[in-house]
C-alpha positions as CSV (number, residue, x, y, z in Angstrom):
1,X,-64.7,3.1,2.9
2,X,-64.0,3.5,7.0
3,X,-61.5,5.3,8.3
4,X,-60.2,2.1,9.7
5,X,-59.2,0.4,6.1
6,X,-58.1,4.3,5.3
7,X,-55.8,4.1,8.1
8,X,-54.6,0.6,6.9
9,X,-54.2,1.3,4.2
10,X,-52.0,4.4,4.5
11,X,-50.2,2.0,7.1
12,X,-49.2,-0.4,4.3
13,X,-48.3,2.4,2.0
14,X,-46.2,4.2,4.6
15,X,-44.3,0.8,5.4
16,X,-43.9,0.1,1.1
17,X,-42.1,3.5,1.5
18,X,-40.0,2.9,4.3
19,X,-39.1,-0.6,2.3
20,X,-38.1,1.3,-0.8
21,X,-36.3,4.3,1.3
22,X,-34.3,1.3,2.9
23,X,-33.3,-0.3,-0.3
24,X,-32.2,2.9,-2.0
25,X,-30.3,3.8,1.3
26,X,-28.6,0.4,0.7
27,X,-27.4,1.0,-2.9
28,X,-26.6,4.5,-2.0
29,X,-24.2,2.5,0.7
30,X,-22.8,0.3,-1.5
31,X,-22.2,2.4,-4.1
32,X,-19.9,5.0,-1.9
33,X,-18.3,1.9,0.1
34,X,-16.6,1.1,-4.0
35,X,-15.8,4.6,-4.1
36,X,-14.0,4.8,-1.0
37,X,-12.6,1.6,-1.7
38,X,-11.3,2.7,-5.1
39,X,-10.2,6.2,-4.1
40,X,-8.2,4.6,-1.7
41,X,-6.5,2.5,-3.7
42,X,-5.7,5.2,-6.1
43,X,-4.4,6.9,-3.2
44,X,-1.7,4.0,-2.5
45,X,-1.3,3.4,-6.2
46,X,-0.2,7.1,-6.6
47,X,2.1,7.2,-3.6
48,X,3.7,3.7,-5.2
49,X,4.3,5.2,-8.3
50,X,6.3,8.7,-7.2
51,X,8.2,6.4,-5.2
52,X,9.4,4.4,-7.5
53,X,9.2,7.2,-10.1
54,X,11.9,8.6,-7.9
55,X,14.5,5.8,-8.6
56,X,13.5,5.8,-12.5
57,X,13.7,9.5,-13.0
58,X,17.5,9.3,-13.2
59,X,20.5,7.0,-13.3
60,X,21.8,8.5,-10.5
61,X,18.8,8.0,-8.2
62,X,18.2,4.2,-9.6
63,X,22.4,3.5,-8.9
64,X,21.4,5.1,-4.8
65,X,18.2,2.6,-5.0
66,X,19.7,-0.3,-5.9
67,X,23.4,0.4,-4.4
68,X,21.4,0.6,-1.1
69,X,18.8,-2.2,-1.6
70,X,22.5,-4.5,-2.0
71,X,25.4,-2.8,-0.3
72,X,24.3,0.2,1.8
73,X,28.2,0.6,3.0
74,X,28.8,1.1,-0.5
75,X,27.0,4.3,-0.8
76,X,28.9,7.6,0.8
77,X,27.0,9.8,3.2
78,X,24.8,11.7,1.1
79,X,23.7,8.6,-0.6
80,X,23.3,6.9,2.4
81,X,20.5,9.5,3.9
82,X,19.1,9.5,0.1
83,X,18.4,6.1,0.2
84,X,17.5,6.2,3.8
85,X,15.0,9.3,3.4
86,X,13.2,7.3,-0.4
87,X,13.0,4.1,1.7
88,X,11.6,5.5,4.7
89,X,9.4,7.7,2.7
90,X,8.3,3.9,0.9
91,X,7.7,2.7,4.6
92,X,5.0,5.7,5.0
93,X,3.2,4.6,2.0
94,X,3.3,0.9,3.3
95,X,1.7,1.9,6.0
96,X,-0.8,3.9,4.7
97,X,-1.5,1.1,2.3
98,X,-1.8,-1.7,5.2
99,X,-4.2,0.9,7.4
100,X,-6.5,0.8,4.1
101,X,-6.1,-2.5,3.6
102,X,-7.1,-3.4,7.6
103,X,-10.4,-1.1,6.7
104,X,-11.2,-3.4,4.0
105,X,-10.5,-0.5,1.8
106,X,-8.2,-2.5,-0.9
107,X,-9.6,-5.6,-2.2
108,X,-7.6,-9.0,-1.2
109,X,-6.0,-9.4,-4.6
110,X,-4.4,-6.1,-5.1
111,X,-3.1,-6.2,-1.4
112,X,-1.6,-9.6,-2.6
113,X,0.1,-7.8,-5.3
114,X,1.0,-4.9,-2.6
115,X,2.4,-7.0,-0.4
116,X,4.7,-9.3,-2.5
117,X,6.5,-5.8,-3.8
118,X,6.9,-4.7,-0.3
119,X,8.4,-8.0,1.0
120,X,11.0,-7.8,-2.0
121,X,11.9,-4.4,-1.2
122,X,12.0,-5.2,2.6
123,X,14.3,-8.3,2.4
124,X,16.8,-6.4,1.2
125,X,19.7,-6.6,4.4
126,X,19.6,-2.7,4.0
127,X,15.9,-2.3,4.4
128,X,15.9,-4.3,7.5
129,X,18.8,-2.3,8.5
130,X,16.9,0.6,8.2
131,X,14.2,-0.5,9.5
132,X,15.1,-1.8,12.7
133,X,16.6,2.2,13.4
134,X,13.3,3.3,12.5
135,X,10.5,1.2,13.2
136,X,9.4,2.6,16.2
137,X,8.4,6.3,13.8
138,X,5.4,3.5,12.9
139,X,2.6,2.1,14.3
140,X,2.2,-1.4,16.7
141,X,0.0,-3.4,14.0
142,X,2.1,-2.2,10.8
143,X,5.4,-3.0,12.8
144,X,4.0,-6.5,13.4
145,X,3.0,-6.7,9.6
146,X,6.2,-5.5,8.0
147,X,7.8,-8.3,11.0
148,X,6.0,-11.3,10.1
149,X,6.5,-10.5,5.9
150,X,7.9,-13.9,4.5
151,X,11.5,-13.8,4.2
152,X,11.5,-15.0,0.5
153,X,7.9,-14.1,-1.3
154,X,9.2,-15.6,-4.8
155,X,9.1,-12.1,-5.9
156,X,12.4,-10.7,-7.5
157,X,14.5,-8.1,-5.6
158,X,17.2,-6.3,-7.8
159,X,18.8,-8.9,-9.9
160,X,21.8,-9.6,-11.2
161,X,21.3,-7.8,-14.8
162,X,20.1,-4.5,-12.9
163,X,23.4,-4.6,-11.1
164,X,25.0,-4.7,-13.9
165,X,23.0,-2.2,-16.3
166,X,24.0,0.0,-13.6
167,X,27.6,-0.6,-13.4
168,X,27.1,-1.7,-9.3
169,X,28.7,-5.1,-9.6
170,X,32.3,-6.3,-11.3
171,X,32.1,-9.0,-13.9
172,X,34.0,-12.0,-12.9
């Protein structure tokens, strides 16, 4: 055998390797792009949950919640900067959850899940109260998301029967 089919052969070898190296590098890629993906999620997930572990942990913090989501005059001072400091506190996880969700971080049918809760929670006249005194503590592209939410996303807010479990409306 020559050194010249030696050499080509050790050519072809070297480039089978470099093939291989490429394709492992690829599931290697993959694989940590899911991971990201799900640890991010998670992330949001978690952040969702104490926030609205907050308003299930007692009466008294579900009766600011929903007092605020419906009649923010209602609630007296201290309530007021409650429900001001859980909502805006709900904002920052929105946002986090739309940056992941702009980095293709959060698969499309989770963030249509994520997004139909927050447009409940922001159609409230409260929440857009609040937001419109805060929304400049968040970023350009989230404002313009949390702006261009649909008004009505068939999702529903605090009904009825939750104002009443929590003594917030008068019967007729």
């Amino acid at each position: 055998m020559s050194w010249d089919a030696i050499g080509a052969v050790g050519e072809i070898l070297g480039a089978l390797a470099v093939f291989i190296s490429l394709i492992y590098l690829a599931v290697q890629i993959r694989q940590n792009t899911r991971s990201v993906s799900t640890a991010a999620t998670q992330s949001v997930l978690e952040n969702l949950n104490a926030a609205l572990q907050i308003g299930a942990g007692s009466k008294a913090n579900a009766r600011v919640i929903i007092l605020g989501m419906n009649d923010f005059d209602a609630l007296d001072r201290d309530e007021q900067m409650q429900f001001t400091l859980w909502l805006s506190s709900f904002l920052r996880t929105l946002e986090l959850a739309h940056i992941h969700y702009e980095r293709k971080l959060i698969d499309e049918d989770v963030w249509a899940g994520f997004e139909a809760q927050f447009a409940a929670i922001l159609q409230s006249d409260s929440a857009q109260r609040i937001w419109q005194e805060r929304r400049t503590m968040f970023g350009k592209r989230f404002r313009t998301f949390i702006e261009d939410l649909p008004t009505n996303p068939g999702v529903p807010t605090h009904s009825d029967s939750s104002q009443k479990l929590f003594g917030l409306r008068q019967e007729p």
